[in-house]
N, C-alpha and C positions, 0 to 999 in steps of 0.2 A: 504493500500500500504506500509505504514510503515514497518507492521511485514514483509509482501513479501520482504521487500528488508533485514531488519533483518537475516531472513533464507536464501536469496542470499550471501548474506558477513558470513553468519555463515559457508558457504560452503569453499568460500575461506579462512577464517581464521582456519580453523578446522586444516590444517596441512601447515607445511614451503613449502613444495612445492608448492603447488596451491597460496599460499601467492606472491612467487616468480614469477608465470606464470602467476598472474593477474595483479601483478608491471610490470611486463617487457612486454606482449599482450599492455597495458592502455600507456607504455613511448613509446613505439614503434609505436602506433595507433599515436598520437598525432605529433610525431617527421615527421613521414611519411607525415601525410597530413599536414603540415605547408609548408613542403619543395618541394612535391612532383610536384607541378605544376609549380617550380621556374627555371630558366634556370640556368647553372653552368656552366663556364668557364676552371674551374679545373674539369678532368676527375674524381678524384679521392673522389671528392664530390659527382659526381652520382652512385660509385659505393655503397659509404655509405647509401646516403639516397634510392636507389631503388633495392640493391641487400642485402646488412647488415640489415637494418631495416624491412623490410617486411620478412625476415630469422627470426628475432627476433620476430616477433609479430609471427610467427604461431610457433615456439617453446615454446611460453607463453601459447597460444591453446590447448597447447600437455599438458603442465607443469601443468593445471587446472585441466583438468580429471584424472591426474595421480594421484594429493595432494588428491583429494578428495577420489579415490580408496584408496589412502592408508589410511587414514583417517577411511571409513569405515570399512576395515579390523580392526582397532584398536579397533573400538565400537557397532563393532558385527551390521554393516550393516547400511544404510545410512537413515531409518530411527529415528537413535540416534544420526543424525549429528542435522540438524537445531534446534534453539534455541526455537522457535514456531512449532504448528504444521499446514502443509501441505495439507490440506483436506478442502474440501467442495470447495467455491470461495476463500480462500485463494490459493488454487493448482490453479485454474483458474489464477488469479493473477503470481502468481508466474511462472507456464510454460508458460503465455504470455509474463513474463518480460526475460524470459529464450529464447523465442522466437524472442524475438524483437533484443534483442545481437546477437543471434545467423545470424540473418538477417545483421545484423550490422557487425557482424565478418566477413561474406559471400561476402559482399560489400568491406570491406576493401581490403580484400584476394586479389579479384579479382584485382582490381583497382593495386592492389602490382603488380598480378603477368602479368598486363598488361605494366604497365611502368617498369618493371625489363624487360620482352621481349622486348619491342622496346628499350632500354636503349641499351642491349646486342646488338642491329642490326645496333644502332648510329657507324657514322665514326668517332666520339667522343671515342668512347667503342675501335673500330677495332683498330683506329691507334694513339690512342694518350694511353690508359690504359697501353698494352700493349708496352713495351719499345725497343724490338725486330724487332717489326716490323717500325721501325722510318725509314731505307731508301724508304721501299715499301710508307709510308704514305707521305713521302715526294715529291716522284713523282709522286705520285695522286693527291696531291693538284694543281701539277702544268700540268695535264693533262686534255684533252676534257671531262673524264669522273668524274672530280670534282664535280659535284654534282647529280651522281649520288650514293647512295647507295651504300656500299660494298658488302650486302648482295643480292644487284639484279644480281649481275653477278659472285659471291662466294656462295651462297646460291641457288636463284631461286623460284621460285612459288613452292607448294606442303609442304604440313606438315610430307611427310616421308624424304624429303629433309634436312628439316629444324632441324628433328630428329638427323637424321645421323651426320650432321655437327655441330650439340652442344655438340654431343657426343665424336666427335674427338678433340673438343675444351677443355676437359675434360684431356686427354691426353696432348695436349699441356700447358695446364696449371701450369700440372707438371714440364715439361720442361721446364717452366719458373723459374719455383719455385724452382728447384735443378738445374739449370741452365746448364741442357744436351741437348739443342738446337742445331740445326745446325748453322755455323757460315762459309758463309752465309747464311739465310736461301734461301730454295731450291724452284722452285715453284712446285706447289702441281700438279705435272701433273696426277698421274696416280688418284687421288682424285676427278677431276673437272667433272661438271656434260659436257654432251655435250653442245655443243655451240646451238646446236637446243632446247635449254631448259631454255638459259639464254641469250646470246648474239641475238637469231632471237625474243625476246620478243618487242626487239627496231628496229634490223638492219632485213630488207625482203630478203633476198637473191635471191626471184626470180623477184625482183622489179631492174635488172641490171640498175648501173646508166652506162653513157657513158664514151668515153674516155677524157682524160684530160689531158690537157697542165700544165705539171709539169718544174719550173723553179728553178732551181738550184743555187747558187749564192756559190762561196768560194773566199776566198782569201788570194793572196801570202802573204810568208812570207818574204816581200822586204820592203825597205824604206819606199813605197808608200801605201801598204798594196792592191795592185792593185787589186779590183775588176774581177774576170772570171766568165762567165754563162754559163751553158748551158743548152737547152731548150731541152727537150724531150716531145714527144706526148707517153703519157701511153694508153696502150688500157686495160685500166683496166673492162670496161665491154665487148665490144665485143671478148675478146678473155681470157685475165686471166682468169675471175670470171668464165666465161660462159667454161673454158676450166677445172674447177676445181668444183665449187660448182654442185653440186646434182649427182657430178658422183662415179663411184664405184671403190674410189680409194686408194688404203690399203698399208703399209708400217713395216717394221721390223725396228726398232732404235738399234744401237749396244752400246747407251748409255744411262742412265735413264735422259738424259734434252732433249733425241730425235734433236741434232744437226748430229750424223751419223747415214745418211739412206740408207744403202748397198743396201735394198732390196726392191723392190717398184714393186705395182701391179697397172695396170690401165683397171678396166673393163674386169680384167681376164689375161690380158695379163702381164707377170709378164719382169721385167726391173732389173737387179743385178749388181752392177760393184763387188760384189765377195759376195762369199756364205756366207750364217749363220740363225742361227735359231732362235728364239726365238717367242716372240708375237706377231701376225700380228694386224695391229689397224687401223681402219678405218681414213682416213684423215677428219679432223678437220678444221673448219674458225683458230681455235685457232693454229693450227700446225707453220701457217705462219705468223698470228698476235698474235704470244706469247706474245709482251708488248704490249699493248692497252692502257692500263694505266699508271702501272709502269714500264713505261721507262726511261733508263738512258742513258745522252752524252756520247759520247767520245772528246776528247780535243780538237780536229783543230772543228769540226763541230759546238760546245758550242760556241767556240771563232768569228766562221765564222755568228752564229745566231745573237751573241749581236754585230756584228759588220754592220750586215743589218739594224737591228732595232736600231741602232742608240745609244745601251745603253754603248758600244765602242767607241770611236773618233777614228774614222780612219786614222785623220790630226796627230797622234802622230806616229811618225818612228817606224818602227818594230815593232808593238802593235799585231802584229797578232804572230810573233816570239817567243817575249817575251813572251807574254799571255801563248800558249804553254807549252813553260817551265817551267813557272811558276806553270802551273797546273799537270805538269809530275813529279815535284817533282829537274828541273836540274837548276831552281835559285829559289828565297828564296820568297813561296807564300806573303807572313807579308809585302814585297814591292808591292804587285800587285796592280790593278786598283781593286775597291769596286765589280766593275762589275765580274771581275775574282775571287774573292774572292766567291763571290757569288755562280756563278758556280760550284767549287769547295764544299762548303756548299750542293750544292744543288747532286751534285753526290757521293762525297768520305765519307766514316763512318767506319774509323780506326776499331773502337768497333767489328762492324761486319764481320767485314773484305770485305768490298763493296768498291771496285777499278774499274779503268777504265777498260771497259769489262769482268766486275763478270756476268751481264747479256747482251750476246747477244739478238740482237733482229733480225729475222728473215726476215722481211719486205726487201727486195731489195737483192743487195748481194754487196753493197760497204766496209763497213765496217767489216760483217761477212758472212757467207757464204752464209745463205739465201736461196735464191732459186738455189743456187749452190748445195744445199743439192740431190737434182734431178737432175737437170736441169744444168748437168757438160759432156758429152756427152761418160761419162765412163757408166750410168747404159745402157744395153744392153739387147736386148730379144735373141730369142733362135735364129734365123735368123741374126741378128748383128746389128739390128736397135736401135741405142742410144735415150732417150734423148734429145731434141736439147738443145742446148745451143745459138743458133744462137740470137742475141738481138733482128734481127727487129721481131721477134714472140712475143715479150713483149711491144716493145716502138723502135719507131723510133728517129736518132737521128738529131734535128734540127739545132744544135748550139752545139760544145762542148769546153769548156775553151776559150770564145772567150771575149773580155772587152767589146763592146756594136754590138749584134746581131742582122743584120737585120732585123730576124721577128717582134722581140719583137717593131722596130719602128713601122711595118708594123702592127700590133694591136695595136699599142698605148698606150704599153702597157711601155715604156722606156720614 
């Protein structure tokens, strides 16, 4: 066994390259698995140990065969490389100990190129590596879909999927790197797989849930910080969902964030409040729950949240006024309450340029247009039927801006 490994190391020592690929494969093998099954708090520690070092050990791989071709070139062929010779059960020896690394390299590889892909799929990877994307990550942290995966609803099931979108990360990379990003960044609509691909892997859509008593809570901006409700019954499954999912119902956007939709078809029959052309696209779960995730406040609404849940004193005078302002930018945030500050932290990011309404969200139509997108009684078919826009088609209303509603006693629910 001796000479066998003699004529092994005669191999790597024969030239400085193979020298170099069997130091850097042997630092890199060992660096990997010390580290490889340790948890890391700092992102930038797992890019090293499962994306740097497992790069390094198979360009040491490469580095060996190469030292030793050249190598043999010098001495007229590779039976003038080892220092013993090679035959009989010394060959036996030797391509089993040739065999056994080889097994051993095959394992490592793997093992690399298994924790480098899941490393890359971590919400560790998406939103913390990347610096860019800090406002998206920071509204995912504090959404329903925090612990799901970024790659189950950005990615999805299937390896030509998952192809495509390492590929465009590729690209983006750059754009990190030379820093020609978009600022804000844009979401990736015209990129995303359908919603029947990623989002029905959790949500059934023909599993309609029912309708639901939705309660609204705001309040003024007075002394008192006065408390208004108002109750609506959403008929979100007998009539939204059931009026929109699995139907054949297609749309032209005259903008690429698809917020104007001139053009809109419903099962053929086509609806326009004024002409244009471009690409018709089948409607989407995503069309209307474009933030699912990362969503962001607007300011009375923020203010109106932390003042329900209590993380507000509402005993303090104009706290709902104040707050406001504060967060608009017309008195000075450095005096606010922690809770507004917070807030603040948690929507605004100079950097990227992410201000109060950089992302509309689609959902309702209070704040932006929403389902006003259609549902405004200008789109029109060829006979002059609009549209409704009529509310009780959506949600009846029970209570509106009133400080304590009878129903709410009458469910016990006040």
């Amino acid at each position: 066994m001796k000479s066998v490994f003699q004529s092994f190391v005669s191999y790597l020592l024969c030239d400085w390259v193979a020298s170099i690929g069997a130091i850097v494969t042997t630092t890199s093998a060992v660096i990997f698995l010390t580290f490889a099954f340790q948890g890391f708090s700092n992102p930038y520690y797992g890019i090293v140990v499962f994306l740097v070092f497992p790069a390094f050990f198979v360009l040491g791989l490469i580095l060996v065969p190469a030292g030793v071709w050249r190598c043999s070139k010098r001495r007229g062929g590779l039976r003038n490389i080892p220092s013993v010779d090679v035959t009989g059960p010394a060959a036996i020896r030797f391509f089993g100990l040739l065999g056994l690394l080889t097994v051993i390299n095959v394992a490592i590889v793997s093992a690399g190129t298994y924790t480098s892909v899941k490393y890359m799929d971590s919400q560790q990877f998406c939103g913390r590596v990347c610096h860019v994307m800090t406002p998206q990550y920071t509204a995912y942290q504090d959404s329903a879909h925090s612990r799901v995966e970024c790659v189950s609803c950005h990615v999805g099931p299937g390896a030509a999927w998952f192809v495509h979108y390492k590929l465009s990360g590729i690209h983006q990379a750059f754009a990190v790197t030379f820093r020609t990003y978009d600022r804000p960044i844009h979401a990736g609509n015209r990129s995303l797989r359908p919603s029947a691909d990623t989002c029905e892997q959790c949500h059934w859509p023909e599993k309609f849930q029912g309708d639901k008593l939705k309660v609204l809570k705001k309040y003024e901006e007075d002394a008192h910080n006065t408390e208004k409700i108002t109750v609506l019954m959403m008929h979100v499954g007998t009539r939204i969902h059931k009026a929109h999912v699995g139907k054949n119902i297609e749309y032209i956007a005259a903008d690429t964030e698809r917020h104007d939709l001139p053009w809109v078809s419903a099962n053929g029959v086509v609806y326009k409040s004024r002409d244009i052309a471009g690409e018709r696209r089948k409607m989407d779960c995503i069309d209307c729950h474009n933030r699912p995730t990362h969503a962001f406040d607007m300011p009375a609404t923020a203010v109106d949240a932390a003042l329900e849940s209590g993380e507000l004193d509402r005993t303090i005078p104009y706290l709902k006024r104040d707050a406001v302002l504060q967060l608009m930018g017309k008195k000075p945030i450095e005096e606010a309450q922690p809770a507004v500050k917070r807030i603040y932290a948690r929507n605004i990011f100079p950097e990227m340029m992410v201000s109060w309404g950089t992302y509309p969200n689609n959902i309702g139509h209070d704040l932006f247009p929403g389902c006003f997108r259609c549902h405004d009684d200008n789109h029109k078919n060829d006979s002059g039927k609009a549209i409704t826009q009529d509310c009780s088609t959506c949600h009846e209303l029970v209570a509106v801006s009133e400080e304590n509603p009878e129903i709410l006693k009458q469910l016990g629910a006040k």
